[in-house]
DOVEX-31248 format. One record per residue (C-alpha): residue number from 1; residue in three letters; x, y, z. Coordinates in steps of 0.25 Angstrom, whole numbers, plus 5000, padded with zeros to 4 digits. Layout:
@vexdren = NUM; lonu = Ala; c1 = X; c2 = Y; c3 = Z
...
//
This chain:
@vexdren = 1; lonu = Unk; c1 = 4532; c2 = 5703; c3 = 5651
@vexdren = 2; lonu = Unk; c1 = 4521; c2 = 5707; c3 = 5660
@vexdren = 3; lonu = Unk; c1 = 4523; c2 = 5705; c3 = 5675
@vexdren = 4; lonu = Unk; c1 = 4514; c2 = 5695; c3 = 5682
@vexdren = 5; lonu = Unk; c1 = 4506; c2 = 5701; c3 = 5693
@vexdren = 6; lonu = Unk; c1 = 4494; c2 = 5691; c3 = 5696
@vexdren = 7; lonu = Unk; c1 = 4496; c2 = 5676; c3 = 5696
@vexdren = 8; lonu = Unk; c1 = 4484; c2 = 5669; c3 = 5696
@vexdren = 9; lonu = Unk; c1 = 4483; c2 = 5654; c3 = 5703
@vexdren = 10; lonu = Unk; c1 = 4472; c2 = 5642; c3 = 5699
@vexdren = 11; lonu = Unk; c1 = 4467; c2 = 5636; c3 = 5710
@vexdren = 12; lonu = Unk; c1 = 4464; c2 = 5621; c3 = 5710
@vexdren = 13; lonu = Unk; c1 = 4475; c2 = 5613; c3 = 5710
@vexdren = 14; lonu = Unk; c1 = 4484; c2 = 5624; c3 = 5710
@vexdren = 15; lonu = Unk; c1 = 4482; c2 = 5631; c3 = 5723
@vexdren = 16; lonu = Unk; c1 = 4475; c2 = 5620; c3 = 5730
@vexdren = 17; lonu = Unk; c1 = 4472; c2 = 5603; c3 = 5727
@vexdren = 18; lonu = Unk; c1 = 4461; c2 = 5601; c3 = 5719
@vexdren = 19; lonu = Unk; c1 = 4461; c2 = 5591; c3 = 5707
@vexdren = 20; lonu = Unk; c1 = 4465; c2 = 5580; c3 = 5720
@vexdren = 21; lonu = Unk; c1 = 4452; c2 = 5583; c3 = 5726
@vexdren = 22; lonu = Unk; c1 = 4444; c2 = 5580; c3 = 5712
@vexdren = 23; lonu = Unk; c1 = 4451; c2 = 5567; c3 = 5710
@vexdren = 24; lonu = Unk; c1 = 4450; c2 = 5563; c3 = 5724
@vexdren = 25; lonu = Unk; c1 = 4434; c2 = 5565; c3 = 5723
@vexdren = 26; lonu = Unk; c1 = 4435; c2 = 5557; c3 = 5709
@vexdren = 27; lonu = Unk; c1 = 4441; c2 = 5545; c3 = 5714
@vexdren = 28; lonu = Unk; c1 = 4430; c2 = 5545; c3 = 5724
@vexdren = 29; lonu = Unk; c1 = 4420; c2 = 5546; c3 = 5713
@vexdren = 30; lonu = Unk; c1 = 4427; c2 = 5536; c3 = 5704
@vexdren = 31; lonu = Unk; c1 = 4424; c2 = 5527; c3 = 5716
@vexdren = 32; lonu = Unk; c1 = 4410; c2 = 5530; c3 = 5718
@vexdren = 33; lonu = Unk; c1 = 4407; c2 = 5526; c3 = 5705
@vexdren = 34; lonu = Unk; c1 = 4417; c2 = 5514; c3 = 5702
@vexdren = 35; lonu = Unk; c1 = 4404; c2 = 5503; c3 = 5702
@vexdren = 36; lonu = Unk; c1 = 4398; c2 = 5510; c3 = 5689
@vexdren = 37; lonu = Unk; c1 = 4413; c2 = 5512; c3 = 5680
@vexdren = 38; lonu = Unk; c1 = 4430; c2 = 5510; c3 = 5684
@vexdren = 39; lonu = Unk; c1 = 4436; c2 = 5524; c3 = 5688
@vexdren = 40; lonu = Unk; c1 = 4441; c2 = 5527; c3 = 5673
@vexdren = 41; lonu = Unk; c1 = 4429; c2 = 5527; c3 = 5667
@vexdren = 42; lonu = Unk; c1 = 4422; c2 = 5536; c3 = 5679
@vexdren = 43; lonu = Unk; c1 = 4435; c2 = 5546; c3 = 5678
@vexdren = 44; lonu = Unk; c1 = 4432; c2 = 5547; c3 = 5661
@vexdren = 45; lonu = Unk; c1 = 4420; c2 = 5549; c3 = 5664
@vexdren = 46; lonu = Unk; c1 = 4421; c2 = 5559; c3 = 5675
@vexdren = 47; lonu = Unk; c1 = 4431; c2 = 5567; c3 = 5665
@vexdren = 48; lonu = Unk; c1 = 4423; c2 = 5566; c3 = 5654
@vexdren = 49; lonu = Unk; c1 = 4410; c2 = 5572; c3 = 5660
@vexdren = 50; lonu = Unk; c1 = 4419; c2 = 5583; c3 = 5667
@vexdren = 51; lonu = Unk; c1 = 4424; c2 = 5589; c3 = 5655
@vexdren = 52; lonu = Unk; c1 = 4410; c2 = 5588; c3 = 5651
@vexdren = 53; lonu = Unk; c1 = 4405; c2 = 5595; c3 = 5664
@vexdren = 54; lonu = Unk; c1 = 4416; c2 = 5609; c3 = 5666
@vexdren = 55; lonu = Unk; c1 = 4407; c2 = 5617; c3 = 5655
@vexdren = 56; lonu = Unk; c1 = 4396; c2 = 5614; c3 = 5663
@vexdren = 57; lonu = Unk; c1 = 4399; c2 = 5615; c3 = 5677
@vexdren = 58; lonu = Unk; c1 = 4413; c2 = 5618; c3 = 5675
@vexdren = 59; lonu = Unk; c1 = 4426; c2 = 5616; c3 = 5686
@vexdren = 60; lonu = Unk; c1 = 4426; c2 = 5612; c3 = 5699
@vexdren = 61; lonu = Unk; c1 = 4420; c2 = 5602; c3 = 5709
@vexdren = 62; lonu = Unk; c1 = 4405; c2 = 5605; c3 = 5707
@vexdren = 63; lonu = Unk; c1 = 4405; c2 = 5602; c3 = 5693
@vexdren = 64; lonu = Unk; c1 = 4416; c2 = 5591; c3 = 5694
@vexdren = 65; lonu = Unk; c1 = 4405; c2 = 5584; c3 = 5706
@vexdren = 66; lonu = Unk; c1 = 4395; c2 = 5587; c3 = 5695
@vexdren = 67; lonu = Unk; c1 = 4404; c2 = 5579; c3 = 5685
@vexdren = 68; lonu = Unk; c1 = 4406; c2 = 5567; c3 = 5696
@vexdren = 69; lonu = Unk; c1 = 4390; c2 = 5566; c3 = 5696
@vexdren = 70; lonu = Unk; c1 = 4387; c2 = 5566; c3 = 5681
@vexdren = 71; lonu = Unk; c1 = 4399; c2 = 5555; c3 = 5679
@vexdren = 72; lonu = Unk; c1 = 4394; c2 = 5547; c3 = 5690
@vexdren = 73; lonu = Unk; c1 = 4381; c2 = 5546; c3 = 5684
@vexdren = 74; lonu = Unk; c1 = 4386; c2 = 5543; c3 = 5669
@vexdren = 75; lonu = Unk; c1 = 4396; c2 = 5532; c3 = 5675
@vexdren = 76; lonu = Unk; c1 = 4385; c2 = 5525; c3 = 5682
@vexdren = 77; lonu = Unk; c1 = 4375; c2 = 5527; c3 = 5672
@vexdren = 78; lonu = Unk; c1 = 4367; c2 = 5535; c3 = 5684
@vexdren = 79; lonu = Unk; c1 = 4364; c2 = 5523; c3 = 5692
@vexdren = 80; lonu = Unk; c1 = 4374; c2 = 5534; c3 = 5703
@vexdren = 81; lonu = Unk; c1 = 4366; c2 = 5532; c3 = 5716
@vexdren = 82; lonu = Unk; c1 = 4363; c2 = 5545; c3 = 5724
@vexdren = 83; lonu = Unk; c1 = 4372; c2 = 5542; c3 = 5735
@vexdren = 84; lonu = Unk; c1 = 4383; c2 = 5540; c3 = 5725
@vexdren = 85; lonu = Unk; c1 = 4380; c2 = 5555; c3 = 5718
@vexdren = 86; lonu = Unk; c1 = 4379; c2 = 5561; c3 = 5735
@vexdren = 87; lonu = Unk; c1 = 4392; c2 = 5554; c3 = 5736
@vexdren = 88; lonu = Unk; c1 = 4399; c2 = 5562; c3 = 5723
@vexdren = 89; lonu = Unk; c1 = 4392; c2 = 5575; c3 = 5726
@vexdren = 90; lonu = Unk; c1 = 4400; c2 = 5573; c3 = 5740
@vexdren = 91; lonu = Unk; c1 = 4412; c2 = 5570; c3 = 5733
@vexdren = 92; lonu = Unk; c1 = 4407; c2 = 5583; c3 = 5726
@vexdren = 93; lonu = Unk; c1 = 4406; c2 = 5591; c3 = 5741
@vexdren = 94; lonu = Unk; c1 = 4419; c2 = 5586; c3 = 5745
@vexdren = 95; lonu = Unk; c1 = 4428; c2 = 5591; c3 = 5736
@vexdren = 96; lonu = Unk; c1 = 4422; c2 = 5604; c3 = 5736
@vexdren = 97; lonu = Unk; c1 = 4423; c2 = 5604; c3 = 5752
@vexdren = 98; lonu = Unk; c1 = 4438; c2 = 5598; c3 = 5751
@vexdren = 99; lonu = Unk; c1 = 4448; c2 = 5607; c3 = 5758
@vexdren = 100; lonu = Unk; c1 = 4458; c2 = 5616; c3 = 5749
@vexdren = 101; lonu = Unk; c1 = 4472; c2 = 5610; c3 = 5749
@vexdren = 102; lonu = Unk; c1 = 4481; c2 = 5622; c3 = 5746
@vexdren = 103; lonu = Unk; c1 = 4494; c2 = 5617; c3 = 5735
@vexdren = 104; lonu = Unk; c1 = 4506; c2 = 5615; c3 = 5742
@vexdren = 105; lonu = Unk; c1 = 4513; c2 = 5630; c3 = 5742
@vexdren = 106; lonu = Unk; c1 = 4500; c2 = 5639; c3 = 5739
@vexdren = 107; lonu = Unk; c1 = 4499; c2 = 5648; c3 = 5748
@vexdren = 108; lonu = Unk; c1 = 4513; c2 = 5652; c3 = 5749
@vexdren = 109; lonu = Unk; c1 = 4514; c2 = 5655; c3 = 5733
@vexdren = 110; lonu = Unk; c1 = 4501; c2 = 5664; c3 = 5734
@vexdren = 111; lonu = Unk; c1 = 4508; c2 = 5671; c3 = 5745
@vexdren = 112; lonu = Unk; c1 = 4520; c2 = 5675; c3 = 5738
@vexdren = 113; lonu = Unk; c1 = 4512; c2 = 5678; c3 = 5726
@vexdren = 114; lonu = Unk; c1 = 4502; c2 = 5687; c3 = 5731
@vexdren = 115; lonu = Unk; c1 = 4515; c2 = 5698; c3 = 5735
@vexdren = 116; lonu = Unk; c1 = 4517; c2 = 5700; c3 = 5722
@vexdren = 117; lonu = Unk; c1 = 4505; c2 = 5696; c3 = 5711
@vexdren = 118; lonu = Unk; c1 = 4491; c2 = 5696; c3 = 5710
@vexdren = 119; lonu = Unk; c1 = 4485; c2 = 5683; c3 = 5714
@vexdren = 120; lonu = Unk; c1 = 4474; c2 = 5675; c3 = 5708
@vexdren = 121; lonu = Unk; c1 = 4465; c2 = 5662; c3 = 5708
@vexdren = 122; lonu = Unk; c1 = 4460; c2 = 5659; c3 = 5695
@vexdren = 123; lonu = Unk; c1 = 4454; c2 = 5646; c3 = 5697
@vexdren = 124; lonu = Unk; c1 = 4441; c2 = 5637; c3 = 5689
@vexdren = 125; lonu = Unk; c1 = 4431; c2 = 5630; c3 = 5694
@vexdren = 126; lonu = Unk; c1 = 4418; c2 = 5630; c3 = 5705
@vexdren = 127; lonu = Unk; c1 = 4417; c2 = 5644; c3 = 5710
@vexdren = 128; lonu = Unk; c1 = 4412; c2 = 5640; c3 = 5724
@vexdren = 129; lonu = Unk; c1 = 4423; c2 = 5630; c3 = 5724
@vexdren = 130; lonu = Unk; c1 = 4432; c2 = 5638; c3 = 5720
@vexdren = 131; lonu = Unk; c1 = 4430; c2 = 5649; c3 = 5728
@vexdren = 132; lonu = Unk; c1 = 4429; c2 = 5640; c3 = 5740
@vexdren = 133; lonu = Unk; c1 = 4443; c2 = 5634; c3 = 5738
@vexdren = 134; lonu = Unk; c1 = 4449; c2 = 5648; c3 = 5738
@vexdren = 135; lonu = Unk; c1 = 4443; c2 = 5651; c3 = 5751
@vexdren = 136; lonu = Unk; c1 = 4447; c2 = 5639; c3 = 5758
@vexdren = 137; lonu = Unk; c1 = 4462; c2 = 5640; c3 = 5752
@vexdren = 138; lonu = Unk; c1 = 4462; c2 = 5655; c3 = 5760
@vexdren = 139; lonu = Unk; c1 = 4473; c2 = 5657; c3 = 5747
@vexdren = 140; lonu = Unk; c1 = 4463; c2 = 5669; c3 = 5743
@vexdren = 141; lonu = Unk; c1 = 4470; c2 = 5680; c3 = 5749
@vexdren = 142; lonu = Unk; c1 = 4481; c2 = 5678; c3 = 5739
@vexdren = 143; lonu = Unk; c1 = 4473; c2 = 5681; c3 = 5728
@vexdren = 144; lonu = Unk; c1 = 4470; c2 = 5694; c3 = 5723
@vexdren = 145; lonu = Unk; c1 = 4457; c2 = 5688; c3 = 5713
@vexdren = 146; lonu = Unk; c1 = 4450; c2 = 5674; c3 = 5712
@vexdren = 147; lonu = Unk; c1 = 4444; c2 = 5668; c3 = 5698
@vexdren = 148; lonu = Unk; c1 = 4437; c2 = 5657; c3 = 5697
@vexdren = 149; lonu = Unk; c1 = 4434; c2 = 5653; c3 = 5684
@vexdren = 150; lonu = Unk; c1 = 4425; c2 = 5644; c3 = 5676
@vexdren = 151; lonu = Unk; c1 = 4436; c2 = 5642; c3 = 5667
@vexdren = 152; lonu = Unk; c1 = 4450; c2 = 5645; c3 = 5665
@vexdren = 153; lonu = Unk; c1 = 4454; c2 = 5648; c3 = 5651
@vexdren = 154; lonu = Unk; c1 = 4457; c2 = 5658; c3 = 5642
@vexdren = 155; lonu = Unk; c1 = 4445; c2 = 5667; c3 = 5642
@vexdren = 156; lonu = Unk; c1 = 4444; c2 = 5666; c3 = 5657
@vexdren = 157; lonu = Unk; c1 = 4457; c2 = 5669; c3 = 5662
@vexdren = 158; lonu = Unk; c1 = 4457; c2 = 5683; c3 = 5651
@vexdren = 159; lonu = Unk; c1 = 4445; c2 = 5686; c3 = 5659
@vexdren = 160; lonu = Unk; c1 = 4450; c2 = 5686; c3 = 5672
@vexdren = 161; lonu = Unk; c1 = 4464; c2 = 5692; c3 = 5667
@vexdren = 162; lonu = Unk; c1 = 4455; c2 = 5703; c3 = 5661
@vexdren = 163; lonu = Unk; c1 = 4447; c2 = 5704; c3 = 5674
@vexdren = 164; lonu = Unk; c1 = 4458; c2 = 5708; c3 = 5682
@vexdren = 165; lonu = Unk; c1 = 4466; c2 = 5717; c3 = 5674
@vexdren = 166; lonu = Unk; c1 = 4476; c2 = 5706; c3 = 5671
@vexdren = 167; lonu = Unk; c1 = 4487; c2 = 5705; c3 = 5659
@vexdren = 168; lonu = Unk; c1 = 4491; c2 = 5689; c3 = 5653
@vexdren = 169; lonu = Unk; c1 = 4505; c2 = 5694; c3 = 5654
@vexdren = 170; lonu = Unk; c1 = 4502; c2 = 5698; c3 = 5670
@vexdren = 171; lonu = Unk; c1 = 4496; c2 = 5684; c3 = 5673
@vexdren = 172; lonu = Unk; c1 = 4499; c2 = 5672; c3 = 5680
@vexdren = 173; lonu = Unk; c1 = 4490; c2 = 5660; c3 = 5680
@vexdren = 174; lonu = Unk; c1 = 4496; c2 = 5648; c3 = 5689
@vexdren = 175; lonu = Unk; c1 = 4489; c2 = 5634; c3 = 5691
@vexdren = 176; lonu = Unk; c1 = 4487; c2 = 5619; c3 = 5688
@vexdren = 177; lonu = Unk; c1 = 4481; c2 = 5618; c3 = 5674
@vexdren = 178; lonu = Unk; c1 = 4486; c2 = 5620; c3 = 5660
@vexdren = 179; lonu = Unk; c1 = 4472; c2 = 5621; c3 = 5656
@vexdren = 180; lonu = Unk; c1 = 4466; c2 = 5630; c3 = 5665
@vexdren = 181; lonu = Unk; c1 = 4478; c2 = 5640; c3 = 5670
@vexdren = 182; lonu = Unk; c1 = 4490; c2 = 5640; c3 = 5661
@vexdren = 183; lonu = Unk; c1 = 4486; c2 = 5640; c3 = 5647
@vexdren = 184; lonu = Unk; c1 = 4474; c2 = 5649; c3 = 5646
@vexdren = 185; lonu = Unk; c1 = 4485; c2 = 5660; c3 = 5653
@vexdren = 186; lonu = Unk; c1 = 4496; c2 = 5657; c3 = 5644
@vexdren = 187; lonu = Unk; c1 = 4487; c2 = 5658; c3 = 5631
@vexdren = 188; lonu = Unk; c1 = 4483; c2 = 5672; c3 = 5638
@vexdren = 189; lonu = Unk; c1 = 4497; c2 = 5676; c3 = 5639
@vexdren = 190; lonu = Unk; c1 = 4498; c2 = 5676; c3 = 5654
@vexdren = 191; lonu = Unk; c1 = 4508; c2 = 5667; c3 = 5663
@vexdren = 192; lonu = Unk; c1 = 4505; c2 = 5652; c3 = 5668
@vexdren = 193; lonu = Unk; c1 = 4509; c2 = 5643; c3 = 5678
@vexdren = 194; lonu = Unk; c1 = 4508; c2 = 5629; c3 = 5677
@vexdren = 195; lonu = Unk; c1 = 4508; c2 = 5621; c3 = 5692
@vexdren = 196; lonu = Unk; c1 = 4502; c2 = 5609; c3 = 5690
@vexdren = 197; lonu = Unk; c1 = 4493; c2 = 5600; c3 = 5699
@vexdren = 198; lonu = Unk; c1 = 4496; c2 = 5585; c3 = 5702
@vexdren = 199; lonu = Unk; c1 = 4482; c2 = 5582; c3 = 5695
@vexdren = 200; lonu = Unk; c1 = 4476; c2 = 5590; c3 = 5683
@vexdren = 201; lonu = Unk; c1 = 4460; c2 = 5588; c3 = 5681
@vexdren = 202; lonu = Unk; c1 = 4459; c2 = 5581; c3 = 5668
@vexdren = 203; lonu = Unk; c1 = 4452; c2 = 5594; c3 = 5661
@vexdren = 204; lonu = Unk; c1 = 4464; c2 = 5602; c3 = 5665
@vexdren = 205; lonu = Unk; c1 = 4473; c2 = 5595; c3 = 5658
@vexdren = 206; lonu = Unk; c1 = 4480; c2 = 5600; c3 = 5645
@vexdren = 207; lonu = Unk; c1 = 4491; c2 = 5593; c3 = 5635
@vexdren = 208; lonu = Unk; c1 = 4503; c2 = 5603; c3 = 5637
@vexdren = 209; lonu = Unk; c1 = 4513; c2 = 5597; c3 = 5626
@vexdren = 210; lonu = Unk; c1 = 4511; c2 = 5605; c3 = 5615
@vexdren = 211; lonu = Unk; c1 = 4510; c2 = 5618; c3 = 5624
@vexdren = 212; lonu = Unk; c1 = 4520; c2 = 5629; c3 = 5627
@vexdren = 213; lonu = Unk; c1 = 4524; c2 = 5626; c3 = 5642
@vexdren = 214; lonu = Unk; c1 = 4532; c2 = 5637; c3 = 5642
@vexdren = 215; lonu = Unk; c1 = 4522; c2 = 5646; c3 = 5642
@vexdren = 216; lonu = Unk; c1 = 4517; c2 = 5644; c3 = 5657
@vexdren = 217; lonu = Unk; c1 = 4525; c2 = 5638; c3 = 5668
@vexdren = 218; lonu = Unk; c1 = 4524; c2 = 5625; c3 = 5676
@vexdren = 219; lonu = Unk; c1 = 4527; c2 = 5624; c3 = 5690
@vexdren = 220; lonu = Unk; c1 = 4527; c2 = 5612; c3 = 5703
@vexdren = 221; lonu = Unk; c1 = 4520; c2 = 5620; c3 = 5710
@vexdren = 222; lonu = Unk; c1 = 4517; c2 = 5635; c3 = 5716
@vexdren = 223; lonu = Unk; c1 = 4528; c2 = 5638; c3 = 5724
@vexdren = 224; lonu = Unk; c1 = 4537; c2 = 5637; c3 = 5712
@vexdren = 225; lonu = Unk; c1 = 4528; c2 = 5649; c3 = 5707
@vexdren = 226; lonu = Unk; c1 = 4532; c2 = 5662; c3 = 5715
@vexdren = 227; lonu = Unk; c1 = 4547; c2 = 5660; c3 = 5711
@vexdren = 228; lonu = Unk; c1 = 4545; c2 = 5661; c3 = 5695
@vexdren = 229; lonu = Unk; c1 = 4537; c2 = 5673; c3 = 5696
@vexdren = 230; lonu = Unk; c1 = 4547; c2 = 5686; c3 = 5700
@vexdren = 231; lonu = Unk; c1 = 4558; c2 = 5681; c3 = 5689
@vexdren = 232; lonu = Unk; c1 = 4547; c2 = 5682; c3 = 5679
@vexdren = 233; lonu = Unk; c1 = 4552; c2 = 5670; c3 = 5673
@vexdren = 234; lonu = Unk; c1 = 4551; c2 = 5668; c3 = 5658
@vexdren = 235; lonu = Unk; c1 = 4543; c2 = 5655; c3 = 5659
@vexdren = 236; lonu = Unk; c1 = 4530; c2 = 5669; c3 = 5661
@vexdren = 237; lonu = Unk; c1 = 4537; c2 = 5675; c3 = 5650
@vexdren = 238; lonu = Unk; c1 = 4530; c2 = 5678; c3 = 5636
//
């Protein structure tokens, strides 16, 4: 088999908390709007209009905010007042100002990693967002290239395998989501590792019973990634 030389890490809820952050500031919405519906009918509502929204505005906390507004104005049949949208547009500013809570382990996976592969984000979402997290995070010197991504799926990541001169077989996508960072890579023939969040976004989530598992593998968390790696160890095997 082909060695592994770069290992590419997702972002949001891999490296750093993110998906707490969005159901923090939806709890507070629910709330907001609790005279006009109950909190289940706001959240169906809320997911409904999403999944309408990402190919339009597509990931991230601009078009989620975006997504907030719209529902609120459907659930209250746009009787919303304009203090009531100021307050969800500052629901909106806070989360894009909320400081970056690095995983438990990070920094010292990255660290051990960067000695001997390539290192790269390849994360999906708002670009200035995006771009300002990694800053704040100071883990971009650890990486050797940054890709955010409108989407992350098959086309995309052959693109940015082809980009950098980059085989399947050489490549190594580690993150949170089945959807987004192992199966697209799997189907390519390159290596996937499963760590899951405590929280998956609802349009992340994939069934996984009929799937072959053995095909990527699942860890607790990063730090039981850099001791699978030297061994080569069959579960990256084709």
């Amino acid at each position: 088999m082909e060695r592994i030389r770069v290992i590419a890490f997702d972002a949001d809820d891999t490296l750093w908390v993110n998906e707490p952050i969005f159901r923090g500031v939806e709890a507070e919405f629910l709330a907001l709007l609790e005279k006009y519906a109950d909190p289940a009918t706001i959240r169906e509502r809320l997911v409904a209009v999403e999944r309408e929204n990402i190919g339009v505005f597509g990931y991230g906390v601009k078009g989620f905010l975006l997504s907030l507004i719209e529902t609120a104005a459907q659930v209250s049949q746009d009787r919303l007042s304009g203090a009531d949208i100021q307050k969800v547009i500052a629901l909106g500013k806070e989360m894009l100002a909320s400081p970056v809570e690095l995983l438990e382990g990070v920094e010292a996976v990255l660290e051990n990693l960067c000695r001997d592969y390539s290192l790269m984000i390849i994360t999906k979402g708002d670009l200035l967002d995006q771009e300002s997290k990694i800053a704040r995070s100071n883990l971009a010197p650890y990486f050797d290239k940054i890709e955010i991504l409108s989407e992350k799926d098959e086309d995309a990541y052959g693109r940015v395998l082809s980009t950098h001169g980059v085989a399947p077989g050489e490549f190594m996508m580690v993150g949170n989501s089945l959807r987004s960072d192992v199966l697209p890579v799997v189907n390519l023939g390159g290596h996937a590792v499963h760590v899951p969040f405590a929280t998956t976004w609802e349009h992340e989530q994939v069934a996984v019973s009929a799937m072959d598992q053995s095909l990527w593998l699942t860890l607790a968390n990063l730090g039981e990634l850099p001791p699978c790696l030297p061994q080569q160890r069959p579960c990256f095997a084709r």
